[in-house]
TIROMAR-893621 format. One line per 4 residues: number of its first residue (from 1); their letters; for each residue y, x negated, z of C-alpha. Coordinates in pm, 1 decimal. Layout:
<recs>
NUM) a) Y/X/Z ~ ...
</recs>
This chain:
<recs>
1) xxxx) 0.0/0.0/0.0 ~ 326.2/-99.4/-101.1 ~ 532.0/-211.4/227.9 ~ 948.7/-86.6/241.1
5) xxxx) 1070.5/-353.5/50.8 ~ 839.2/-356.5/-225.7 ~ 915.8/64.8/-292.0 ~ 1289.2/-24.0/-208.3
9) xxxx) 1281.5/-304.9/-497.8 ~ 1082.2/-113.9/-744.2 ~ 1350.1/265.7/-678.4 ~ 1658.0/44.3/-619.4
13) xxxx) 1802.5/130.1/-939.0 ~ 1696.1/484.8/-959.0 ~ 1825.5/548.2/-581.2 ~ 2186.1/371.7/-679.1
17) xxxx) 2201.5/625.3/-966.9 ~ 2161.8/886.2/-777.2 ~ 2468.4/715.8/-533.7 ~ 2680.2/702.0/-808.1
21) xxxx) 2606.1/1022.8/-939.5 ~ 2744.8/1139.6/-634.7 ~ 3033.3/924.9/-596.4 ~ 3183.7/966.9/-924.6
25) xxxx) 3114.0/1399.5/-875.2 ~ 3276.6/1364.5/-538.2 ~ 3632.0/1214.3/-691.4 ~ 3622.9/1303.7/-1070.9
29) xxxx) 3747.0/1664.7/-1228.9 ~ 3531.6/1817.7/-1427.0 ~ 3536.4/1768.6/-1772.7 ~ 3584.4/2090.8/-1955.3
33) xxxx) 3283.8/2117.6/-2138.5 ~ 3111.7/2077.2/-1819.2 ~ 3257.0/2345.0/-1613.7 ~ 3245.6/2594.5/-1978.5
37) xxxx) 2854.3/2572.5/-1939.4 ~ 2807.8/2556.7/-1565.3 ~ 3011.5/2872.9/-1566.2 ~ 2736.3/2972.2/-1821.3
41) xxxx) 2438.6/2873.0/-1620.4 ~ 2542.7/3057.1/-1315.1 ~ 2614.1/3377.1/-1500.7 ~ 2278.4/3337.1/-1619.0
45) xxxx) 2114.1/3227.2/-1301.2 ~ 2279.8/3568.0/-1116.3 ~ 2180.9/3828.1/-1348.7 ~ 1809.1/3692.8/-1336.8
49) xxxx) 1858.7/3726.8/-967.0 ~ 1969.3/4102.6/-1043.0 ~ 1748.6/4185.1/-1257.4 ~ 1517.1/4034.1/-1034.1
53) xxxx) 1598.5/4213.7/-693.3 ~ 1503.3/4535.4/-821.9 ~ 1143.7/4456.4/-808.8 ~ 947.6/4609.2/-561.1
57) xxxx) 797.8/4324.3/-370.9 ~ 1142.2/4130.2/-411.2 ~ 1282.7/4484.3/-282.9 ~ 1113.2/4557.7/20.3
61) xxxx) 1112.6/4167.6/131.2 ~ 1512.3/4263.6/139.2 ~ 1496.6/4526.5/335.8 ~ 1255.6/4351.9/604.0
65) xxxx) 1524.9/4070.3/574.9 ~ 1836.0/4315.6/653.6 ~ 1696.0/4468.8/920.8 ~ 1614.8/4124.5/1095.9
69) xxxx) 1935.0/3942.6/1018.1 ~ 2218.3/4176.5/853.2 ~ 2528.3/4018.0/714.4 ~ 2789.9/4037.0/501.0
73) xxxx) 2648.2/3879.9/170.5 ~ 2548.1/4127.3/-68.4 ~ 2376.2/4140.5/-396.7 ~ 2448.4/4434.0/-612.5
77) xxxx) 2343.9/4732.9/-447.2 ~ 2108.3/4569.9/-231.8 ~ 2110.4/4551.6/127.5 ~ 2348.1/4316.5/334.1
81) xxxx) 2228.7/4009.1/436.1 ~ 2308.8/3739.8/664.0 ~ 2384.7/3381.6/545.3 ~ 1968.9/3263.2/525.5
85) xxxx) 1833.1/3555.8/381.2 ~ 2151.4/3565.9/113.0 ~ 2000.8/3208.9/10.9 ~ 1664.6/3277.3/1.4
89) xxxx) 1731.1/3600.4/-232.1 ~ 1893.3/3399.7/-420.0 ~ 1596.3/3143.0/-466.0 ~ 1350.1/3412.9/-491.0
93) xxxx) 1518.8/3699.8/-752.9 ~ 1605.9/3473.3/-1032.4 ~ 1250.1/3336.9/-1114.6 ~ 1062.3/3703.0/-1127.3
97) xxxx) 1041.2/3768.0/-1465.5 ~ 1065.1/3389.7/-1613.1 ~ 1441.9/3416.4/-1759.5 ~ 1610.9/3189.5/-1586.7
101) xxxx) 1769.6/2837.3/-1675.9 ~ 1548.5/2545.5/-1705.8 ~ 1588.8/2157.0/-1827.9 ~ 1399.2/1969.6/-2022.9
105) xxxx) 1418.9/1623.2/-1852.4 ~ 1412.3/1722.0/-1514.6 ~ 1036.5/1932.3/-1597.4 ~ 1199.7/2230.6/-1407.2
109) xxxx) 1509.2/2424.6/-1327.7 ~ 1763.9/2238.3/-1055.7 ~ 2048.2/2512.5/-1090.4 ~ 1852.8/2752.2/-882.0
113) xxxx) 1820.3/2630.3/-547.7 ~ 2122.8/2444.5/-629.5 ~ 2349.3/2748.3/-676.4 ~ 2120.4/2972.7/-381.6
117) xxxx) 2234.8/2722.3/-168.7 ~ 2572.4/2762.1/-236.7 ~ 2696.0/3087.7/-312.4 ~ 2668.1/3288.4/22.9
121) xxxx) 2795.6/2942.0/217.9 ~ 3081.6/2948.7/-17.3 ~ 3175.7/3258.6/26.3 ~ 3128.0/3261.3/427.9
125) xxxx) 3421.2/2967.6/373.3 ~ 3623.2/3126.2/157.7 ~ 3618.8/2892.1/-141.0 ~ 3743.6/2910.9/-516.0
129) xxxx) 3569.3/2965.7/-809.5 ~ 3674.6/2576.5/-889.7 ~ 3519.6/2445.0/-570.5 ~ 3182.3/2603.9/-600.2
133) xxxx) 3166.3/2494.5/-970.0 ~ 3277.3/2150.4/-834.2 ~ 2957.3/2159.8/-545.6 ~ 2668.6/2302.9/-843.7
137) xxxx) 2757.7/2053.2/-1096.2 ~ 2724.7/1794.6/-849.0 ~ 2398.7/1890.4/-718.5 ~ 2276.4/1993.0/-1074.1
141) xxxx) 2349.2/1633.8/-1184.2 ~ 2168.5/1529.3/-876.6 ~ 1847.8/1732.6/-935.4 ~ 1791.6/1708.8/-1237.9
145) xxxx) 1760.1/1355.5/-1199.0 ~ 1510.2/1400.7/-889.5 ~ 1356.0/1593.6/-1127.2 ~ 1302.1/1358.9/-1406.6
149) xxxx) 1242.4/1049.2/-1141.8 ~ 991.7/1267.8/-887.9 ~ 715.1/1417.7/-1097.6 ~ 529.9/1629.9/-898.1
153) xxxx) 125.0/1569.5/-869.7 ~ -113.7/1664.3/-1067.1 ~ -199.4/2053.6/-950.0 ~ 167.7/2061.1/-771.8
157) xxxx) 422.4/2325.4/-860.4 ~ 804.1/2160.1/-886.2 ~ 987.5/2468.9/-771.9 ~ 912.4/2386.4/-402.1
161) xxxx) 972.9/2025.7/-457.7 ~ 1272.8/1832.4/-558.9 ~ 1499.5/2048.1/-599.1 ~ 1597.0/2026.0/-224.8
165) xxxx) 1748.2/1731.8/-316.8 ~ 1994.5/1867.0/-564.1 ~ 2093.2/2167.2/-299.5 ~ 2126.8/1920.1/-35.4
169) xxxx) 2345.8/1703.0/-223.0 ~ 2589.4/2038.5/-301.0 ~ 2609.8/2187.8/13.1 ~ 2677.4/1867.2/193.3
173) xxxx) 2964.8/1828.2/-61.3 ~ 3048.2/2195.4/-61.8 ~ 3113.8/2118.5/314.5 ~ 3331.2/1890.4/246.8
177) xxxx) 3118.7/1534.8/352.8 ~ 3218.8/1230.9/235.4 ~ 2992.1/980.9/24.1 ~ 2817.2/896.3/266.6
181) xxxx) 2672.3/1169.7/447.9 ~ 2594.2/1335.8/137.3 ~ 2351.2/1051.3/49.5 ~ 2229.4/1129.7/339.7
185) xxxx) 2215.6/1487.8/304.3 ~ 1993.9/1394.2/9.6 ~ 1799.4/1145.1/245.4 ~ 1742.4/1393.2/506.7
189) xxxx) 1616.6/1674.3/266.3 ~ 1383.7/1304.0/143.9 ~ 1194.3/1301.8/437.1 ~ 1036.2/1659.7/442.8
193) xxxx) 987.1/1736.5/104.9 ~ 667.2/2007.0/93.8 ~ 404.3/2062.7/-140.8 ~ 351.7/2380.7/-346.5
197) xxxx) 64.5/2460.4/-550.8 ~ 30.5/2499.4/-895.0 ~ -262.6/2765.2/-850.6 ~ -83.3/3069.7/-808.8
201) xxxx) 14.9/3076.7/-1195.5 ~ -345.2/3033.7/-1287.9 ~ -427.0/3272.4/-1075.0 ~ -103.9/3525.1/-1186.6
205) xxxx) -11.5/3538.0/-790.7 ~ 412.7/3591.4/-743.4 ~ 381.9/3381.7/-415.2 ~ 472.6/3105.6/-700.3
209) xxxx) 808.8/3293.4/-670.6 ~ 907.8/3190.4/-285.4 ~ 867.7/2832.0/-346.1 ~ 1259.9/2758.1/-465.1
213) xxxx) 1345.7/2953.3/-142.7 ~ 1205.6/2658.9/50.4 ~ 1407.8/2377.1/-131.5 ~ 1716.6/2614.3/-114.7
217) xxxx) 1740.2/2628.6/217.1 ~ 1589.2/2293.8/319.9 ~ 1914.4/2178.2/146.3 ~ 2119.6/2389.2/350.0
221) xxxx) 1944.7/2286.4/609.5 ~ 2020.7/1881.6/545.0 ~ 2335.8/1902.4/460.1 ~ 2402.4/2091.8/788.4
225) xxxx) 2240.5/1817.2/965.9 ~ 2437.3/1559.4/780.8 ~ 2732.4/1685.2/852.7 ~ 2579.2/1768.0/1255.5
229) xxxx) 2521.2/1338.3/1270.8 ~ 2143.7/1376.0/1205.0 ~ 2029.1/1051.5/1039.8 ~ 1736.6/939.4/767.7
233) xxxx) 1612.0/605.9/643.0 ~ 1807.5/493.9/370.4 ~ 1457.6/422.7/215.5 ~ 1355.8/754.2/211.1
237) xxxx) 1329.7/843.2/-145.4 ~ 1237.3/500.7/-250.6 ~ 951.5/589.7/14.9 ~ 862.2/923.9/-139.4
241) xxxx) 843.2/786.7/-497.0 ~ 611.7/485.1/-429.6 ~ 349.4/655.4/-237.9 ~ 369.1/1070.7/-191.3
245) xxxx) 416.8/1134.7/-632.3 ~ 372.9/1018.2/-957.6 ~ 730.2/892.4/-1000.6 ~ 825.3/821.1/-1359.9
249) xxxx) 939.5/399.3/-1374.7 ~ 1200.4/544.5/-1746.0 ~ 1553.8/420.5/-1610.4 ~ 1730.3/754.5/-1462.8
253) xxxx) 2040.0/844.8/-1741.7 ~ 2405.8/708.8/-1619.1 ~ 2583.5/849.9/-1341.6 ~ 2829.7/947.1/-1638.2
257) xxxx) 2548.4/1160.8/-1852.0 ~ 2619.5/1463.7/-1823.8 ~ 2250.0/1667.2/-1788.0 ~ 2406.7/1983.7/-1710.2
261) xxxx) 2480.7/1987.5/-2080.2 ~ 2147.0/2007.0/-2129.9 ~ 2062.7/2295.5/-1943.5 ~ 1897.9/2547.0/-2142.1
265) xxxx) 1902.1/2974.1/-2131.5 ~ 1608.5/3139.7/-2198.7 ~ 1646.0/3415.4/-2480.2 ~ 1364.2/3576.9/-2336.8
269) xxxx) 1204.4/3652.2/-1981.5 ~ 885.5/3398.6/-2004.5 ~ 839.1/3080.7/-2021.0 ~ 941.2/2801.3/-2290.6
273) xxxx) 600.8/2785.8/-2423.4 ~ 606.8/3132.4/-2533.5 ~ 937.9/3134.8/-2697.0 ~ 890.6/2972.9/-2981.8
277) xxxx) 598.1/3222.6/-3080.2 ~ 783.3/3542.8/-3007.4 ~ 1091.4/3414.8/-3226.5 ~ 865.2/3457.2/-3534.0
281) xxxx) 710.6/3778.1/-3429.6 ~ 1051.3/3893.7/-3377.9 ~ 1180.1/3825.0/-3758.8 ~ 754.7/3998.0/-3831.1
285) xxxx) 834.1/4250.3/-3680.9 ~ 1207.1/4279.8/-3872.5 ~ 1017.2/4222.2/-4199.4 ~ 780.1/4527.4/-4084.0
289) xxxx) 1063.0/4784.0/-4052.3 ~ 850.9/4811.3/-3667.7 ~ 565.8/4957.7/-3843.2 ~ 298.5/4785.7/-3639.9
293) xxxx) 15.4/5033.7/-3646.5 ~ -88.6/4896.3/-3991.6 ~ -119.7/4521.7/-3819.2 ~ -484.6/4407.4/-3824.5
297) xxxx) -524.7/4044.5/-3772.3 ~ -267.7/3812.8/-3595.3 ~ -293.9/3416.1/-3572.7 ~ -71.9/3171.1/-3359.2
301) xxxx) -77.0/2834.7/-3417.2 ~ 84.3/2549.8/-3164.1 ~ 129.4/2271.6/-3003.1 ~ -201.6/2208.7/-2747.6
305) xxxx) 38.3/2175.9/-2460.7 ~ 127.6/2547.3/-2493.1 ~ -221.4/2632.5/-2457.2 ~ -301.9/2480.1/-2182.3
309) xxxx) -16.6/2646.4/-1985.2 ~ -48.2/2989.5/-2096.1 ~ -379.0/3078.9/-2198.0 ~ -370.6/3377.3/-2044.0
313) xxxx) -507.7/3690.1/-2279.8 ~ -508.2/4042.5/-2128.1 ~ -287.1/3908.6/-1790.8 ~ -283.1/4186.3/-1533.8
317) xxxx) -0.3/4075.3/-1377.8 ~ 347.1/3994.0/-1432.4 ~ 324.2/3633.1/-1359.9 ~ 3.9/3605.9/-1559.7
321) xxxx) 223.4/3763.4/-1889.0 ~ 489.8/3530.5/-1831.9 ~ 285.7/3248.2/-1907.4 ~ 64.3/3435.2/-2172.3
325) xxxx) 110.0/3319.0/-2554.5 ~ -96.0/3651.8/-2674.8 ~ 152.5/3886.2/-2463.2 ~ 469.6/3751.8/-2512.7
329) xxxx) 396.5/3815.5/-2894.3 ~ 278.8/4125.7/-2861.2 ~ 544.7/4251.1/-2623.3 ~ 816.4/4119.3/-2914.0
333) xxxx) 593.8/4279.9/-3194.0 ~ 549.4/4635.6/-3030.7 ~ 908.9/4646.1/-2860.9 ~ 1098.2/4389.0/-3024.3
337) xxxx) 1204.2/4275.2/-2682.5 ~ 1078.6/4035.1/-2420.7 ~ 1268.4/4091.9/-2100.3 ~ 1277.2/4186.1/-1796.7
341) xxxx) 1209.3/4554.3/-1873.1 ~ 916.9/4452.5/-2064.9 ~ 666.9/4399.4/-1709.3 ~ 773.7/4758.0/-1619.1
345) xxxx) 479.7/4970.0/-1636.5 ~ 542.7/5202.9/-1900.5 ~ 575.3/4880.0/-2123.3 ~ 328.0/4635.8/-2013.2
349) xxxx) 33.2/4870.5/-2007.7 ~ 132.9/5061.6/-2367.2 ~ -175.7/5106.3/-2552.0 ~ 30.3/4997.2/-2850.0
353) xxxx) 85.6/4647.0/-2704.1 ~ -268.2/4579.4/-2603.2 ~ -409.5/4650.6/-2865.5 ~ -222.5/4409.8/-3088.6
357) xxxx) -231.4/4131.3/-2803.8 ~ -655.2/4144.6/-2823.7 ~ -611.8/4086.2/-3174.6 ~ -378.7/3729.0/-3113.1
361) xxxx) -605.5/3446.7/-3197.4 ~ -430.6/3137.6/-3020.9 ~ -530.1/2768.9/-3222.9 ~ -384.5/2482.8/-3193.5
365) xxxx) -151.4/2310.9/-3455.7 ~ -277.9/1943.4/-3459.8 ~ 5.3/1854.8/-3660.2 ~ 271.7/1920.2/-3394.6
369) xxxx) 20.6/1804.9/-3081.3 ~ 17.4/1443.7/-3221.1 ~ 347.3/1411.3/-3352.1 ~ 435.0/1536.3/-2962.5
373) xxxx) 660.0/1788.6/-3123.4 ~ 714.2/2163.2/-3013.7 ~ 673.7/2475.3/-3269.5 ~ 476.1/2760.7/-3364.1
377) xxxx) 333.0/2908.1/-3674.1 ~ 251.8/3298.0/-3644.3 ~ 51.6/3475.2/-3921.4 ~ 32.6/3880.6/-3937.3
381) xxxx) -201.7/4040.9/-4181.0 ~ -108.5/4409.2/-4235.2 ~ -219.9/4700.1/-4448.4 ~ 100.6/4772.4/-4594.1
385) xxxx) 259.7/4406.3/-4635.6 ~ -57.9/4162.0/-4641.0 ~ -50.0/3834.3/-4516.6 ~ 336.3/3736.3/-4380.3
389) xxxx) 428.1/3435.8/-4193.5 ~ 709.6/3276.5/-3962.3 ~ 766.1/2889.5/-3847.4 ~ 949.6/2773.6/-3530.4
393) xxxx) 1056.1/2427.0/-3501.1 ~ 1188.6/2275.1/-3214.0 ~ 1488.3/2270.4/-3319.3 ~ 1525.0/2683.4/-3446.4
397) xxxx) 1907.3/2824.2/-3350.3 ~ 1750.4/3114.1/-3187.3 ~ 1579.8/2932.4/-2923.0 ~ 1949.8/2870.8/-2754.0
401) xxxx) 2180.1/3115.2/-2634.1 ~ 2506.7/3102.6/-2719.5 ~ 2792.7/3256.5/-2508.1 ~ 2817.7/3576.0/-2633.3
405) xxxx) 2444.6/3594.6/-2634.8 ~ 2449.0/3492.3/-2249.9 ~ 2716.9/3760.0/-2169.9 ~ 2503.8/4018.2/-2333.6
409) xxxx) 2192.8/3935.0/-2172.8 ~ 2393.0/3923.4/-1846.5 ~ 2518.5/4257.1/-1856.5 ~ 2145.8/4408.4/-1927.4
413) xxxx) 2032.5/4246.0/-1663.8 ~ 2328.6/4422.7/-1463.0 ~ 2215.2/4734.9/-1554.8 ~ 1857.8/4705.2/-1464.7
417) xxxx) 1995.8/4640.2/-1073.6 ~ 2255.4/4987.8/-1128.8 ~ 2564.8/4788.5/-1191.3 ~ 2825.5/4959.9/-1373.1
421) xxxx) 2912.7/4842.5/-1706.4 ~ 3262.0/4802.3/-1605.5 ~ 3216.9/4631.0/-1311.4 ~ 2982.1/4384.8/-1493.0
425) xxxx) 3211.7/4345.0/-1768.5 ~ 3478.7/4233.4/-1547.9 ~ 3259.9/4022.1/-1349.3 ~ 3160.0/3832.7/-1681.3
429) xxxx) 3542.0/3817.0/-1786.2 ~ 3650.5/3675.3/-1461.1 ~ 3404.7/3425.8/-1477.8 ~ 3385.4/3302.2/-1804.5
433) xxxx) 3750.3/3333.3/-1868.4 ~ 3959.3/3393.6/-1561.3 ~ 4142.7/3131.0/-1316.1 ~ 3900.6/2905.4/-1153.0
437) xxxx) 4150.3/2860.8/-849.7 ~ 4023.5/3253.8/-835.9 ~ 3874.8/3337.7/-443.4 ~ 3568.3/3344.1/-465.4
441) xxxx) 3518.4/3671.3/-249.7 ~ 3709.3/3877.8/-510.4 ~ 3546.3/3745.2/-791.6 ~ 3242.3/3805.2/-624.8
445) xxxx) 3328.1/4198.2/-502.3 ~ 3414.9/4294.8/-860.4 ~ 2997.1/4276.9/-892.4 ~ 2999.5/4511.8/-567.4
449) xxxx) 3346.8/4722.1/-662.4 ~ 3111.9/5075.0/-845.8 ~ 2859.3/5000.7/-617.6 ~ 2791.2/5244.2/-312.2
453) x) 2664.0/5168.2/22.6
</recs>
């Protein structure tokens, strides 16, 4: 085993990135580009978490919740909470149907926790709209390092994992700590990183779902501490790199890079894998004129990666269609939708949709597995138009959102939690376009204004 020094020399680099990730956060504006998608991402993240609230397990845990430790935070028309519960909602919501942000370096979403963390502590202090964008950038840029430096092991879930790091690191500067204690912040949250299993997905169990809860509020947690005088071992992540995951040894991007840029939006409520597949049978379906009844034989071809992710024919639960090639394209063929109304039961158990997901035959595209290259090629044979086909490259416009299209998907999510359109509406224009020295309680009660007790 590798003694301090050793993991210290190896992560020395990788743990002064992270430093002056935070340093330059801590005293730099925000470049405009930066704060234009941020806004983006958590306008995205908290219509997932609408969306998501509605659902009765998410529901009831909310009302359990309330009744333990009422507050003042409040999500749409659900119940008040206190300042925990508020953070752990907001961990929990966004991830139930598989629509929220993710990044590709990282191997997981950091905005999450990240913003969970923040949002309810920010507006217990009475912050602006600039200083919580200020806080999630800087713990976005944070995790989604972790993210790409900490791989998880092998049968580990991420979601319960580093992205404690990136919360700590934004509520520590959210409460105004300097450098240092924010490192430490980061250092603290270092030390008691859990484990959470990948086996729930396989398995199509929504426990999967409380995981980012944990690193949410173990972030509050640290930074609290930090600020409190609680101390770590500088070593700490060096520590957890060399001997408790299968840290990647690539050199972590620049404290400058930007990797919030990179953030992407899901168009649809499952996950990446599936996209690309349910693009084409979207235009199929266009090509159709939504006759489907005539469809006899349907083939997917893609990268092996994808199947071994989400082979998941017939899934019985929502989970399980998330990560299911055969349903997402049958859900997009039937409905021409994939969202978050499409795992409500009138939907997911149409007769319509099954049958044309037991006739997906899933193979895998050779071509794109060795050239380590993401796409899809989906082939419909039906009565009326024979054989039809659709690509999707990697690389396809339709795979990224762009604002409009994150706006829109926003304000459906809205609805599905019985937010008023205009209430929404103005929620998405304050945000997007409105003063970021804006309180953050007001921009915040426009989401709350139609909204009865």
């Amino acid at each position: 085993m590798a003694s301090l020094e050793q993991a210290a020399d190896r992560w020395g680099a990788h743990v002064e990135t992270l430093g002056a990730t935070i340093r330059l956060r801590l005293h730099g504006p925000l470049p405009g580009p930066v704060a234009d998608h941020a806004k983006l991402v958590m306008l995205d993240t908290i219509g997932c978490a609408l969306a998501g609230s509605c659902a009765p397990e998410v529901a009831a845990w909310q009302a359990e919740a309330s009744s333990l430790e009422p507050g003042s935070f409040r999500l749409g028309a659900c119940p008040r909470l206190g300042l925990r519960p508020a953070v752990q909602l907001l961990a929990i919501a966004p991830t139930w149907h598989e629509a929220c942000e993710g990044h590709a370096f990282a191997h997981g979403r950091p905005g999450i926790a990240t913003l969970a963390a923040l949002l309810p502590l920010g507006l217990e202090r009475n912050l602006s709209l600039q200083g919580l964008l200020d806080a999630f950038v800087l713990g976005y840029e944070v995790g989604a390092r972790a993210g790409g430096w900490l791989r998880v092991n092998q049968g580990l879930h991420v979601d319960g994992n580093w992205p404690a790091l990136g919360a700590a690191a934004a509520a520590a500067a959210l409460l105004g700590l300097a450098e240092e204690a924010t490192v430490r912040a980061v250092d603290i949250a270092a030390c008691q990183l859990p484990s959470s299993l990948y086996l729930p997905i396989r398995t199509g169990c929504n426990v999967r779902n409380l995981y980012l809860s944990h690193s949410a509020t173990l972030g509050l947690d640290s930074a609290l501490a930090a600020k409190a005088g609680f101390d770590a071992p500088p070593d700490a992540l060096a520590h957890y790199a060399e001997h408790h995951c299968r840290a990647s040894a690539q050199v972590m991007p620049a404290a400058a890079t930007n990797l919030l840029l990179d953030a992407y939006l899901k168009p649809f409520a499952s996950v990446r894998h599936v996209h690309y597949g349910a693009i084409a049978a979207r235009r199929i379906r266009h090509r159709l004129a939504g006759d489907i009844d005539g469809i006899r034989r349907i083939v997917l071809s893609v990268y092996e990666e994808a199947t071994v992710y989400c082979n998941n024919p017939r899934p019985a639960t929502l989970l399980a269609a998330q990560f299911s090639l055969t349903f997402g394209i049958a859900a997009m063929l039937s409905h021409g939708a994939l969202d978050a109304r499409s795992y409500e039961p009138a939907v997911f158990e149409d007769p319509a949709l099954r049958r044309l997901e037991a006739l997906v035959e899933v193979v895998i595209d050779d071509a794109l597995t060795r050239g380590d290259r993401r796409g899809a090629r989906l082939l419909v044979e039906a009565d009326h138009l024979g054989t039809v086909y659709e690509e999707v490259a990697a690389d396809d416009p339709d795979l990224h959102l762009r604002p409009a299209d994150v706006s829109a998907k926003f304000l459906r999510n809205a609805a599905v939690a019985g937010v008023p359109a205009n209430d929404a509406t103005a929620f998405v224009e304050a945000l997007i376009e409105g003063d970021e020295g804006v309180p953050l309680h007001h921009l915040w009660g426009l989401l709350q204004a139609g909204v009865g007790e």
